[in-house]
C-alpha positions as CSV (number, residue, x, y, z in Angstrom):
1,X,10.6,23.5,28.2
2,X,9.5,22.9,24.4
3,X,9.1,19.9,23.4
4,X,12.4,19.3,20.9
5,X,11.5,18.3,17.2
6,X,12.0,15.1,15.8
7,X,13.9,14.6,12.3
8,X,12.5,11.8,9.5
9,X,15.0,10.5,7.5
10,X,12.8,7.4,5.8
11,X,9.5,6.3,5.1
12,X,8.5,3.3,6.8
13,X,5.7,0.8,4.4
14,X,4.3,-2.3,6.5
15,X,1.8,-4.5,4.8
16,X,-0.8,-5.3,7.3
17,X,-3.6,-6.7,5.8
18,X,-4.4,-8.5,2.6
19,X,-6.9,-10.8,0.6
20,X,-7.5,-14.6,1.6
21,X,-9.0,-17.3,-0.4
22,X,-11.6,-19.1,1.6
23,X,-10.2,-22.2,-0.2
24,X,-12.3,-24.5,1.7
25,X,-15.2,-23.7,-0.5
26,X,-13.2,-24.3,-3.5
27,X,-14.7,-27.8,-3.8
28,X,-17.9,-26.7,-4.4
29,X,-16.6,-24.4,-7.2
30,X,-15.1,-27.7,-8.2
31,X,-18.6,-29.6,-8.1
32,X,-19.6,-26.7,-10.0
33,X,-17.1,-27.4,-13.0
34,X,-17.6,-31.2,-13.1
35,X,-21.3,-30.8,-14.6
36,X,-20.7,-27.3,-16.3
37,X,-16.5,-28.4,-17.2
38,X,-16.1,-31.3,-16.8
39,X,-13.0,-31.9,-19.4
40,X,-11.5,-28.7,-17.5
41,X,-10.6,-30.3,-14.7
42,X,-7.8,-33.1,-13.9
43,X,-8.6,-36.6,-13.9
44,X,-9.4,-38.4,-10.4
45,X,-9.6,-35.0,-8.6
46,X,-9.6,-34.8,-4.8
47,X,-8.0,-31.5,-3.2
48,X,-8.9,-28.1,-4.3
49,X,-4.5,-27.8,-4.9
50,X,-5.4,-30.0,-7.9
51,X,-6.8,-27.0,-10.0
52,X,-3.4,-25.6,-10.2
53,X,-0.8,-27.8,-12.2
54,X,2.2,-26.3,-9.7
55,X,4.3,-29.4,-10.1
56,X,6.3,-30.0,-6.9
57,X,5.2,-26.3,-5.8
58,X,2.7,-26.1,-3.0
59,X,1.2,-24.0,-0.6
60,X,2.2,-21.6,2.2
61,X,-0.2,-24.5,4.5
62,X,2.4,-26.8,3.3
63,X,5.6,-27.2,5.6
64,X,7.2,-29.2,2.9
65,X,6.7,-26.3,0.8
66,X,10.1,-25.1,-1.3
67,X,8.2,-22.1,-3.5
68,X,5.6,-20.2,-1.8
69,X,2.3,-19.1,-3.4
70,X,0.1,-16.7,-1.4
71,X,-3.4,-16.1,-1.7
72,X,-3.1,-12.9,-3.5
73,X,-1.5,-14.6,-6.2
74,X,-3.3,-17.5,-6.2
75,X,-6.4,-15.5,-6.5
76,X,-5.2,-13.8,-9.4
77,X,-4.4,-17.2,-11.2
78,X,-7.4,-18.5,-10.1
79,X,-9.5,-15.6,-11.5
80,X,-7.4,-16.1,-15.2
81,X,-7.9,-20.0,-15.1
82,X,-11.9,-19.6,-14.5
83,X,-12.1,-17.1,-17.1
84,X,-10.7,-19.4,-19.8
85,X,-11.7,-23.0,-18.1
86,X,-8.0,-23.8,-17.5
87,X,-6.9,-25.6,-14.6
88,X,-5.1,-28.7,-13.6
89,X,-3.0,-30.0,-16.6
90,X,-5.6,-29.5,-18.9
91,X,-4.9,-26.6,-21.4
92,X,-3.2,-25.0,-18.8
93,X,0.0,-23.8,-20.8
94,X,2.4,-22.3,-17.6
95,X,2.8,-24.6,-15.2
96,X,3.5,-22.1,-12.3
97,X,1.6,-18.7,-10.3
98,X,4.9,-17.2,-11.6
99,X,4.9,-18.3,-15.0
100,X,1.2,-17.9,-15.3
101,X,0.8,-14.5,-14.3
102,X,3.5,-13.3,-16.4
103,X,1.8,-14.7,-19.4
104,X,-1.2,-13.3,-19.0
105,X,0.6,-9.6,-19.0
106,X,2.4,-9.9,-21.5
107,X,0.4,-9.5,-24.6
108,X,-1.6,-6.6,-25.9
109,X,-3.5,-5.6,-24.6
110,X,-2.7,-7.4,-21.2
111,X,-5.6,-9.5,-18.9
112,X,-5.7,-6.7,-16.6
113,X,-8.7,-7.2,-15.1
114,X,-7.8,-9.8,-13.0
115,X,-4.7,-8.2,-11.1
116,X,-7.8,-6.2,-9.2
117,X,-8.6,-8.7,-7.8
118,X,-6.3,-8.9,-4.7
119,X,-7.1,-5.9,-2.0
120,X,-3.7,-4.8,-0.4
121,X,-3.7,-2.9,2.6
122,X,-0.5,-0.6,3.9
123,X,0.5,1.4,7.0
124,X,2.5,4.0,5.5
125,X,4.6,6.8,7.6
126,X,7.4,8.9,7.7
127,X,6.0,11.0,5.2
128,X,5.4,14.6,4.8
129,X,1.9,16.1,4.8
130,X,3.2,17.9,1.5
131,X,3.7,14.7,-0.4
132,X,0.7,12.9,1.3
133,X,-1.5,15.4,-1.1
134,X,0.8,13.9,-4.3
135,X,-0.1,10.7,-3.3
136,X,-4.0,11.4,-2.6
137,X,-3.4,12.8,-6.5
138,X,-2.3,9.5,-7.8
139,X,-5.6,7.4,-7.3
140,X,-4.3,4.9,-5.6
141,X,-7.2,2.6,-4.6
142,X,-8.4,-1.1,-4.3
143,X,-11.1,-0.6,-7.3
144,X,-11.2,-1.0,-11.4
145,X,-11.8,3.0,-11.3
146,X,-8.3,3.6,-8.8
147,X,-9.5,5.9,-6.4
148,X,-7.8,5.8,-3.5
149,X,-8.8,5.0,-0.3
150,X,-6.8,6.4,2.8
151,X,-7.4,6.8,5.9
152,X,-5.2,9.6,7.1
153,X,-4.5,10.5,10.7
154,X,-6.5,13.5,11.8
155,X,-5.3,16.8,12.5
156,X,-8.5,18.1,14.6
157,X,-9.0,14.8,17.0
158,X,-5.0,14.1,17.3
159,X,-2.4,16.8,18.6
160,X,0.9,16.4,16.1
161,X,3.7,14.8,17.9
162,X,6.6,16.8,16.8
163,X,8.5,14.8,14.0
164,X,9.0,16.3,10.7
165,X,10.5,14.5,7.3
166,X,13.6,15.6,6.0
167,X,13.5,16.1,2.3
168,X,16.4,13.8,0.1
169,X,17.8,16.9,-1.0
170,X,19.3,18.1,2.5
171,X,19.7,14.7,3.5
172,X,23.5,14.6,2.9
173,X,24.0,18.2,4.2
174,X,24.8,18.5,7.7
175,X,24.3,22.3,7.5
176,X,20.9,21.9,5.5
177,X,19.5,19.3,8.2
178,X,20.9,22.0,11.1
179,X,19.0,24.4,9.1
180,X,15.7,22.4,8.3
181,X,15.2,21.1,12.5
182,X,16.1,25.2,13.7
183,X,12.8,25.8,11.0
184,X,10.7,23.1,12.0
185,X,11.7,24.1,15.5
186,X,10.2,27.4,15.5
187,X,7.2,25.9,13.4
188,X,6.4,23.4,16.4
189,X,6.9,26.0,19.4
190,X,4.1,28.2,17.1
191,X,1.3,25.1,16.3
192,X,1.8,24.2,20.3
193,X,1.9,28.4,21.7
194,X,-1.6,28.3,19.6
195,X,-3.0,25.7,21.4
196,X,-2.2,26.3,24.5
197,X,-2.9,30.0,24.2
198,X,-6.3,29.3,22.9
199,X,-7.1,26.8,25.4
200,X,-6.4,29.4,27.8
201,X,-8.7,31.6,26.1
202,X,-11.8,29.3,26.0
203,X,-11.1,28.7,29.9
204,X,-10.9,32.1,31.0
205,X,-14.2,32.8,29.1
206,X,-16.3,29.6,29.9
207,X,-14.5,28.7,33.3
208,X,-13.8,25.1,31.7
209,X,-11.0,23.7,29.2
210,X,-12.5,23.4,25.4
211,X,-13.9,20.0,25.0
212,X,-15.6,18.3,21.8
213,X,-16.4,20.6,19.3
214,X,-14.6,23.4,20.8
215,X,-11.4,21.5,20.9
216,X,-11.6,20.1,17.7
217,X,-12.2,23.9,16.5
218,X,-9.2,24.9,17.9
219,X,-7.2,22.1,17.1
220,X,-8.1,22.1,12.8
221,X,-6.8,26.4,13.2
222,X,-3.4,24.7,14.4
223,X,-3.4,22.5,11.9
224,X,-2.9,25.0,9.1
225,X,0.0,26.3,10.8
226,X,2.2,22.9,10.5
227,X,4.6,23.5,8.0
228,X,4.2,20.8,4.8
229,X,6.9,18.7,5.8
230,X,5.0,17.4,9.2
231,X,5.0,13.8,9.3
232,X,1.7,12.3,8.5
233,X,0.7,8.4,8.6
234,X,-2.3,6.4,6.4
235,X,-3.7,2.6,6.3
236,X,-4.4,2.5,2.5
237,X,-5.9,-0.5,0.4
238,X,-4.6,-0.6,-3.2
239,X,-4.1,-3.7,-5.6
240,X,-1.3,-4.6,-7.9
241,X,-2.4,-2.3,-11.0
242,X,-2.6,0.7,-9.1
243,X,0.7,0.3,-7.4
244,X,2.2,-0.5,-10.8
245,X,1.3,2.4,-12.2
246,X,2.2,4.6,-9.5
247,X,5.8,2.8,-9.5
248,X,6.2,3.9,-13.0
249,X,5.5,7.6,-12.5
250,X,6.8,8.1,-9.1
251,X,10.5,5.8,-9.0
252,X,11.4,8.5,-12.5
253,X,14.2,10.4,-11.7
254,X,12.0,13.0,-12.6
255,X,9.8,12.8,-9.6
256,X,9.6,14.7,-6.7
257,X,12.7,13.6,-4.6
258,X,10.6,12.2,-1.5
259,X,7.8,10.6,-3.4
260,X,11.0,8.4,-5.0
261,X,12.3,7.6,-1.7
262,X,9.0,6.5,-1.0
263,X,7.6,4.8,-3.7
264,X,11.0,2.5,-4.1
265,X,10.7,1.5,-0.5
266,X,6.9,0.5,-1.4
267,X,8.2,-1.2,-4.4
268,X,10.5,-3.1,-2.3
269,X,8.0,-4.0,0.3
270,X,5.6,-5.7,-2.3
271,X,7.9,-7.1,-4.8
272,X,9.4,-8.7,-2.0
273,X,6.3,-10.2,-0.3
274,X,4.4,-11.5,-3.8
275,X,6.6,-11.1,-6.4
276,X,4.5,-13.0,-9.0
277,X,1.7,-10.1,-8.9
278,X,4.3,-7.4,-10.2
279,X,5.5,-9.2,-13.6
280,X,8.5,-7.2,-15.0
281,X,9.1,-5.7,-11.1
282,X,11.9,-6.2,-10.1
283,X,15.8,-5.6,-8.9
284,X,14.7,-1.5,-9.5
285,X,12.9,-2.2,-12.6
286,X,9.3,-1.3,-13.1
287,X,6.8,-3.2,-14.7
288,X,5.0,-1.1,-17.7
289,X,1.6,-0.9,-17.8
């Protein structure tokens, strides 16, 4: 019996890696200040927290902690501060990661290089193959120049497991969805008849099932016969610009209808886990760039 397709109705975002401040070296970048800096940092200095005037705000390390600060916004501050000699209470101005960021964003033209700092990494699925190449269009990546960096699961070393992303127009049609699995239905029993009759090719001739090469030759012909709404799943690395400007493009109403699903889910994900790296993202608003 055929193996029965399996229908996508949401993309699924998990943030599963992202940057950490080794902040047991930040003494010596403290050392460092007192002979180069000295009237840049506080008086009577002891912890590395003392180069950020967070008043009553501390650390994630910190159970007492009541506002959280991870390292990817930490980072960022501590990249801004550096560049202008501003930490502790001296000329510091905002007197929180939140308050900070924000400030340095919001003039024109904004201290953007310092929101590359932080290198983001994703698992993203339950998304179509078809949109995967709109998002591979977008740049996405971890460096100053955008481009992306995916890895995307393979088509010639992996055989497709049958699930296939329903686009948000059918969504709300049970007649459309009925339709959309019947197609995909027929799609899968094709990809896995091709496989299995060319196996059984390659066997008859050579007396032994394809292996390396010759399996992965048969496998990337298959692949071209998944229809574009296949699932597909990446781990990508981004950082906050890059996601920012893909949020502004991709959560229009003029978008494609799946890339919106997904990039507002992505949206969500981040803003939710660090929102002082999006300034202006937030509650469906985009930040502009």
């Amino acid at each position: 019996m055929a193996k029965k397709v399996t229908l996508v109705f949401n993309p699924i975002v998990e943030r599963i890696a992202e940057t950490r401040m080794l902040k047991e070296n930040l003494p010596k970048v403290m050392e460092w200040l007192a002979h180069r800096r000295p009237k840049c940092l506080p008086d009577n200095y002891s912890k590395w927290e003392e180069l950020f005037p967070h008043r009553g705000r501390r650390f994630p390390d910190d159970p007492s902690s009541a506002i959280l600060v991870n390292d990817d916004e930490l980072l960022v501050e501590f990249a801004g501060r550096k560049c202008y000699d501003s930490f502790g209470d001296i000329v510091s101005g905002q007197k929180t990661n939140d308050g900070y960021i924000k400030n340095t964003q919001a003039h024109y033209p904004p201290h953007r290089s310092i929101m590359y700092h932080p290198h983001i990494t994703y698992f993203f699925a339950g998304i179509s193959r078809r949109m995967a190449k709109e998002l591979q269009r977008n740049y996405i990546g971890h460096a100053k120049d955008e481009e992306g960096s995916p890895s995307q699961e393979s088509t010639r070393y992996t055989h497709h497991y049958g699930y296939y992303v329903v686009h948000p127009r059918d969504c709300n049609s049970e007649q459309s969805v009925d339709a959309f699995r019947a197609a995909c239905q027929v799609n899968y029993d094709t990809y896995e008849c091709y496989i299995k009759n060319q196996s059984y090719e390659y066997k008859s001739k050579y007396g032994k099932s394809p292996r390396g090469l010759d399996w992965k030759r048969i496998y990337e012909c298959a692949a071209g016969l998944l229809n574009g709404q296949a699932e597909t799943s990446f781990v990508w690395t981004t950082n906050p610009v890059a996601e920012m400007k893909l949020w502004n493009e991709r959560c229009s109403e003029a978008a494609d209808l799946e890339f919106q699903r997904f990039a507002r889910v992505w949206r969500t994900a981040a803003v939710n886990i660090s929102p002082n790296l999006y300034p202006g993202v937030s509650n469906g608003k985009e930040g502009e760039l």
